[in-house]
PLY file of the C-alpha trace (Angstrom):
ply
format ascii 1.0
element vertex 221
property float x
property float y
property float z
element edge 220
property int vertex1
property int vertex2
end_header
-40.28 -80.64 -56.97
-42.27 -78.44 -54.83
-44.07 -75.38 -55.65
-44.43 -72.52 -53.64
-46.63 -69.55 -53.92
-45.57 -66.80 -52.05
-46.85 -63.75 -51.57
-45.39 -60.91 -49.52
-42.48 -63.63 -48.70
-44.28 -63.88 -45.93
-43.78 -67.50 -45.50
-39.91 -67.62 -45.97
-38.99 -64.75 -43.92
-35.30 -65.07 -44.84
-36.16 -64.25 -48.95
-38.88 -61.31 -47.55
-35.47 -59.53 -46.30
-33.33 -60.81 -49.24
-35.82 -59.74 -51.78
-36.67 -56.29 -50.24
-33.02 -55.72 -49.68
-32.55 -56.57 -53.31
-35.03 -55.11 -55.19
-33.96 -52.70 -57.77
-34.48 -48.96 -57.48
-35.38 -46.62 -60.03
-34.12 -43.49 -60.13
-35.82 -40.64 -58.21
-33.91 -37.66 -60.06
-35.43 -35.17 -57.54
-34.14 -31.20 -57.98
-34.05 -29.14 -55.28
-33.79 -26.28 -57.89
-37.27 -26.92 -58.79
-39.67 -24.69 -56.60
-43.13 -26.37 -58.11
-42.26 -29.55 -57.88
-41.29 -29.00 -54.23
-44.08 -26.90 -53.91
-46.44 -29.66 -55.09
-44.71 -32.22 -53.00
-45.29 -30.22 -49.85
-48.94 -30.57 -50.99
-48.69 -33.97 -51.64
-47.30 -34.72 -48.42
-50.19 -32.93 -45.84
-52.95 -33.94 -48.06
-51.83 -37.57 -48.47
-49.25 -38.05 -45.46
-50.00 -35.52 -42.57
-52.88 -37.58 -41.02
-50.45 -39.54 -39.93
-46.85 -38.91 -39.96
-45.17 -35.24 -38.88
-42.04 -33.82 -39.88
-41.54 -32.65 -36.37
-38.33 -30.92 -37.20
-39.82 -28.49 -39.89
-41.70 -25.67 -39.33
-44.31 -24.32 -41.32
-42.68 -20.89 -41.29
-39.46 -22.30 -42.57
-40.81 -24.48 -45.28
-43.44 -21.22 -46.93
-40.23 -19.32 -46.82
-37.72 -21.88 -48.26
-40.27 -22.92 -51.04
-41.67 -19.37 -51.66
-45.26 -19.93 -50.57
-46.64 -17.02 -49.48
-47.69 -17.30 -46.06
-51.32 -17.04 -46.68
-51.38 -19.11 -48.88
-49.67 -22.14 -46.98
-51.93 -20.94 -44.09
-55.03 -21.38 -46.01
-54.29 -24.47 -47.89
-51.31 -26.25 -46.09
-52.25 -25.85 -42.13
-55.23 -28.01 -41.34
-54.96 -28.11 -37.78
-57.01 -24.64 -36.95
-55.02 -24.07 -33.55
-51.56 -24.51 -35.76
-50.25 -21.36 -36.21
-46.89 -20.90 -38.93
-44.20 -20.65 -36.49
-45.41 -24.17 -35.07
-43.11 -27.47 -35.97
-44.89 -29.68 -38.45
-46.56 -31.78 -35.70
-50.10 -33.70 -36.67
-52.70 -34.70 -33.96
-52.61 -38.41 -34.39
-52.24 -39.90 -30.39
-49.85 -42.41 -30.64
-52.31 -44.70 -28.72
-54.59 -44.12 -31.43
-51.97 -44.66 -34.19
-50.70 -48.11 -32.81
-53.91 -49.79 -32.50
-54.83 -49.03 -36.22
-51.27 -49.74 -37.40
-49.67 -51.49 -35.00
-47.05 -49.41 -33.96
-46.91 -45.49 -34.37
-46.00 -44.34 -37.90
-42.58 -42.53 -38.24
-42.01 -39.13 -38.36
-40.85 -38.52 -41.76
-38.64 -35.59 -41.14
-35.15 -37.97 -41.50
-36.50 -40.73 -43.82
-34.86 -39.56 -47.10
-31.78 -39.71 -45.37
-32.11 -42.80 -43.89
-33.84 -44.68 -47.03
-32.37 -42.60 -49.76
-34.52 -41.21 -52.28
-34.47 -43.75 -55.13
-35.48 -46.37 -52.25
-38.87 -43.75 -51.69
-39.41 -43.28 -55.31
-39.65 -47.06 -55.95
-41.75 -47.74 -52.64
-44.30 -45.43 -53.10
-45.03 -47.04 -56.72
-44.93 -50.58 -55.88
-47.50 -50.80 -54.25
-50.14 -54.09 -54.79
-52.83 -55.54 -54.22
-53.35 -58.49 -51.69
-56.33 -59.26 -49.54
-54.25 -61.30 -47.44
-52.64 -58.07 -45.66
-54.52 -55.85 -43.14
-54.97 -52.94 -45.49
-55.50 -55.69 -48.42
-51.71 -54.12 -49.74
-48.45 -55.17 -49.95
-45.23 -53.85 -51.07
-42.54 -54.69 -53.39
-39.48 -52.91 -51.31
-40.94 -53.20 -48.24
-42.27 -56.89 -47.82
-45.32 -57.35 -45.27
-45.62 -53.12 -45.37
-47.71 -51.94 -42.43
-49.74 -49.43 -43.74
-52.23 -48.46 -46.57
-51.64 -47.60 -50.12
-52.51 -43.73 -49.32
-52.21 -42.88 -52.78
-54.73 -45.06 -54.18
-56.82 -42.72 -55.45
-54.04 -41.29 -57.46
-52.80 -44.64 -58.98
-55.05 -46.96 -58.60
-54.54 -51.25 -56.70
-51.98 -52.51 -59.27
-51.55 -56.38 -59.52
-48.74 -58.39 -58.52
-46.65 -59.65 -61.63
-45.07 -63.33 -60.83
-42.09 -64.61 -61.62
-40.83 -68.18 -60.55
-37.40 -68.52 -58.75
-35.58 -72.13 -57.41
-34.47 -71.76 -53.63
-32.96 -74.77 -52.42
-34.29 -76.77 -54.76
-37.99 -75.45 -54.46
-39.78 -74.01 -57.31
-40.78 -70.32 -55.35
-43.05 -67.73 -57.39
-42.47 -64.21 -55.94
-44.04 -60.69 -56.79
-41.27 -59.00 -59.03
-43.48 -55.85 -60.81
-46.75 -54.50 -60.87
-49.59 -53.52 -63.26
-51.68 -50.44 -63.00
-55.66 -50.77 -64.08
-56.09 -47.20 -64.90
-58.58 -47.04 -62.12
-57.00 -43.99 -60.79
-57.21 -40.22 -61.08
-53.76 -40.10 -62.94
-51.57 -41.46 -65.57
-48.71 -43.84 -64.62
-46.39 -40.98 -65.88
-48.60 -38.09 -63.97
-48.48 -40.79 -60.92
-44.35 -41.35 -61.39
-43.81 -37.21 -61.62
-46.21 -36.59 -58.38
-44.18 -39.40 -56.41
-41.16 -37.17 -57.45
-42.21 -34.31 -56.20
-43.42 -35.38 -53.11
-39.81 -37.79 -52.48
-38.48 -34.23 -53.51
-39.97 -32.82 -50.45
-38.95 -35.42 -48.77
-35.17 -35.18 -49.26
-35.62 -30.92 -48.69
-37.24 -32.00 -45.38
-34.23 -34.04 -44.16
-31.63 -31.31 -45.01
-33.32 -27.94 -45.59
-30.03 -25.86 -46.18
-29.45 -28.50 -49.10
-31.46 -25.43 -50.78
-28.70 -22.60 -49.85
-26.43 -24.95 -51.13
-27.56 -25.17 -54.20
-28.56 -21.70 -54.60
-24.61 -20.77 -53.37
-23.57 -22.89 -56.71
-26.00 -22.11 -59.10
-27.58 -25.04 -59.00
0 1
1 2
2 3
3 4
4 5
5 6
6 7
7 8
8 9
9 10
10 11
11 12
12 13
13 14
14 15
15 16
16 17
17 18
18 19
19 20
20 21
21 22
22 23
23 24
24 25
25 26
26 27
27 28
28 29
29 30
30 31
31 32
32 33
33 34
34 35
35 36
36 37
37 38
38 39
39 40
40 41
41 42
42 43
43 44
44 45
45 46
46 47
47 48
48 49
49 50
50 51
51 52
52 53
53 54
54 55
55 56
56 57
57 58
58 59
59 60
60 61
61 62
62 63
63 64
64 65
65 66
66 67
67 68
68 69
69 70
70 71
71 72
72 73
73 74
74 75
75 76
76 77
77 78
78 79
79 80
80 81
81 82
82 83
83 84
84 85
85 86
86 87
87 88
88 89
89 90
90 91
91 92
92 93
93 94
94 95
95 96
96 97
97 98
98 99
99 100
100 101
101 102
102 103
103 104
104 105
105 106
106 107
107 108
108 109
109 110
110 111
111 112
112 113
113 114
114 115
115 116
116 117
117 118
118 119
119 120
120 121
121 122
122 123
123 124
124 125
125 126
126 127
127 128
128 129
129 130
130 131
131 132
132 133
133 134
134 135
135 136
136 137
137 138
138 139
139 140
140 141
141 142
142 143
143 144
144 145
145 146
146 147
147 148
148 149
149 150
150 151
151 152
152 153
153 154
154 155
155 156
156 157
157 158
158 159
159 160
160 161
161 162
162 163
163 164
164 165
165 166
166 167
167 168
168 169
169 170
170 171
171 172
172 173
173 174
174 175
175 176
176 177
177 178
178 179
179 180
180 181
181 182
182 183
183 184
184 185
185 186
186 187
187 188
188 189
189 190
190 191
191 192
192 193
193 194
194 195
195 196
196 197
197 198
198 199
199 200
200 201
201 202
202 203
203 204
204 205
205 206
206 207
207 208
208 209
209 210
210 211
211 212
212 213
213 214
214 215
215 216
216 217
217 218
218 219
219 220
C-alpha cells in the first residue's frame, strides 16, 4: 500500500476542497452586546488587518459612534492614514497593483466576509493557522487549504505545528493536517489568543450588518 504525505492537500486537489469544506468549526459565540470586545476587535482589525484589506462600506464616523469611541480617540489611535479624515469610508492605501504582486491577487475587502463565511468559519480560520515552509509565506491553513496570505497574527500566537493523522483514500494510506500545536512563542495565551480572535470575528460580523446593533439594542439584547 502506498503512503502519502500530504501537506496542504496540495497534491490531491479534490481532498484540499473536501477537507476544507469539511473541517469542523468551533464556535465563535460573538455578542454584539459587548462594546469592549467590539471595541478591541476594531483594534484588532486596523492594527493587524488594515494594511491590507478595507471595509470599504464602513465609515469611521459610523463605527466610533456605533461602538462608543469617542471620536478623538478613534482619530488618534484608529485612523493611520493622516489625510483620512472620520467621515471617510474605511478605505486603506494598498494599490491593487502592489497587492497582487505580493499576494497574487488583491486581498478582499472584508466589509461582507462574515456574511459570506459565517463567523464560526472566521473563528476557526484565524486559529488554524501552521507552519509549512513549503508555502510562500511558509503558512498554511487548516480551513482554507493552500491559504494565500501570511499568518498576520503571529506575533500574537505564535507558528503552531501541523498535527497528522492518517486517512485511506482509494486504497492509499494519506496523512493529512487535522489540528495544530501552539509553542508558546507568542505574546499571548492560547485562551488570550482564542478571546482576541473573538473579538476581532465580532467586529467582523458588526461590519457586515451594522444595524444588527439597533437590533439588539430594540430587544434588550
Amino acid at each position: 500500500m502506498k503512503k502519502w504525505i500530504v501537506i496542504l492537500f496540495a497534491m490531491l486537489p479534490s481532498l484540499a476542497m473536501a477537507a476544507g469544506a469539511n473541517v469542523p468549526l468551533d464556535k465563535a459565540n460573538n455578542d454584539l452586546t459587548d462594546k469592549a470586545s467590539l471595541q478591541n476587535g476594531a483594534k484588532m482589525f486596523m492594527n493587524y488587518c488594515f494594511a491590507c484589506h478595507s471595509t470599504q462600506y464602513q465609515r469611521y464616523e459610523r463605527v466610533a459612534n456605533d461602538l462608543e469611541i469617542p471620536v478623538d480617540l478613534m482619530k488618534e489611535n484608529l485612523i493611520f492614514d493622516p489625510e483620512a479624515k472620520i467621515g471617510d469610508l474605511m478605505v486603506n492605501a494598498m494599490p491593487s497593483e502592489q497587492a497582487a504582486s505580493w499576494f497574487g491577487a488583491p486581498p478582499p475587502d472584508l466589509t461582507l466576509v462574515a456574511r459570506v463565511r459565517g463567523a464560526d468559519w472566521l473563528y476557526t480560520y484565524l486559529r488554524t493557522f501552521y507552519e509549512d515552509p513549503s508555502r510562500p509565506f511558509g503558512v498554511n491553513n487548516i480551513v482554507f487549504p493552500s491559504v494565500g496570505m501570511p499568518h498576520v497574527l503571529e506575533e500574537l500566537q505564535g507558528i503552531p505545528t501541523p498535527i497528522y493523522d492518517t486517512h485511506i483514500v482509494d486504497g492509499e494510506e494519506v496523512t493529512v493536517v487535522v489540528g495544530t500545536k501552539t509553542d508558546g512563542s507568542g505574546e499571548l495565551s492560547a485562551g488570550e489568543y482564542d478571546e482576541a480572535v473573538r473579538d476581532l470575528v465580532n467586529f467582523l460580523v458588526y461590519s457586515g450588518d451594522p444595524v444588527q446593533l439597533e437590533r439588539h439594542a430594540l430587544v434588550g439584547g
